[in-house]
N, C-alpha and C positions, 0 to 999 in steps of 0.2 A: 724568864718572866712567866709565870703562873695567874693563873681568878678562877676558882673555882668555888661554889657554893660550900662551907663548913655546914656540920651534921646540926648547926641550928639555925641552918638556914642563914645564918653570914654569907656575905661573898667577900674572901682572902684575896689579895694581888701582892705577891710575892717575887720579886726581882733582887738581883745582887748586881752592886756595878762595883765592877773591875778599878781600882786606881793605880798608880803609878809605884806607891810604895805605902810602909805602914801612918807614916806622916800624914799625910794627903787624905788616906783614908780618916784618920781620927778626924781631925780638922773639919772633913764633908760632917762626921757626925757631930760633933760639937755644934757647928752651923743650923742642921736638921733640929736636933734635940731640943735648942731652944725656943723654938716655933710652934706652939700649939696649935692641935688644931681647932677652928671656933666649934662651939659646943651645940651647933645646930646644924653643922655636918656633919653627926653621928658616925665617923670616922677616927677609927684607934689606927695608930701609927705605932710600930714596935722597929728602934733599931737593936745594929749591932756592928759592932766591924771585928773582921774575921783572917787577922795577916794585913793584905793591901787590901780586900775586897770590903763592901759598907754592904750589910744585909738590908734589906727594907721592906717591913710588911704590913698595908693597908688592910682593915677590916673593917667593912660595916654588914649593917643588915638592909638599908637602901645604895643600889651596884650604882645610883645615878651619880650618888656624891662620892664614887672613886674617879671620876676624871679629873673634876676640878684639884682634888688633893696630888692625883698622879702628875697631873700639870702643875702643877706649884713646887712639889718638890725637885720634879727636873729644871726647874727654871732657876730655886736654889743652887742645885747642884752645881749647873753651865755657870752662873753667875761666879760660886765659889771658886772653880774650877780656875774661871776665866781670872779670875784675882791672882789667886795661885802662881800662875804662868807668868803674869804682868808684874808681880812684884816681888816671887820665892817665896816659901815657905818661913815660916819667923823665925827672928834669932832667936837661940835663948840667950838669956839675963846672965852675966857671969859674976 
């Protein structure tokens, strides 16, 4: 996990979490993806998933409103996570 100021003055928060296989990973970001963030937390959300791994990188230009988004998105996460384990991943449709 990375935050460091971008050359316009942004501050980037940059993390990748590790998942179990490609499944799980897609899944986290299908989850994320549909969650906008509200338009008064001047926070861009950029995924990606890369193998097993889900990329994640928060940008704004005020650093107060990356907790609450960093906090939201691992809350996401644990929650999906926690789905995942409790129920398997989906069948497909045959």
């Amino acid at each position: 996990m990375s935050m460091e100021p971008a050359l316009s003055e942004d501050y980037v928060l940059s993390f990748k979490f590790p998942c179990s296989n490609e499944t799980e990973a897609t899944i986290l970001y299908d989850v994320l993806r549909v969650d906008r963030e509200p338009k008064r937390s001047s926070v861009e959300k950029s995924l990606s998933v890369d193998n097993n791994v889900l990329n994640i990188t928060l940008k704004t230009s005020n650093v107060k409103n990356l907790k609450p988004s960093f906090n939201a998105l691992l809350d996401y996460i644990l929650l999906s996570k926690d789905t995942i384990e409790q129920f398997g991943p989906p069948v497909k449709k045959q």
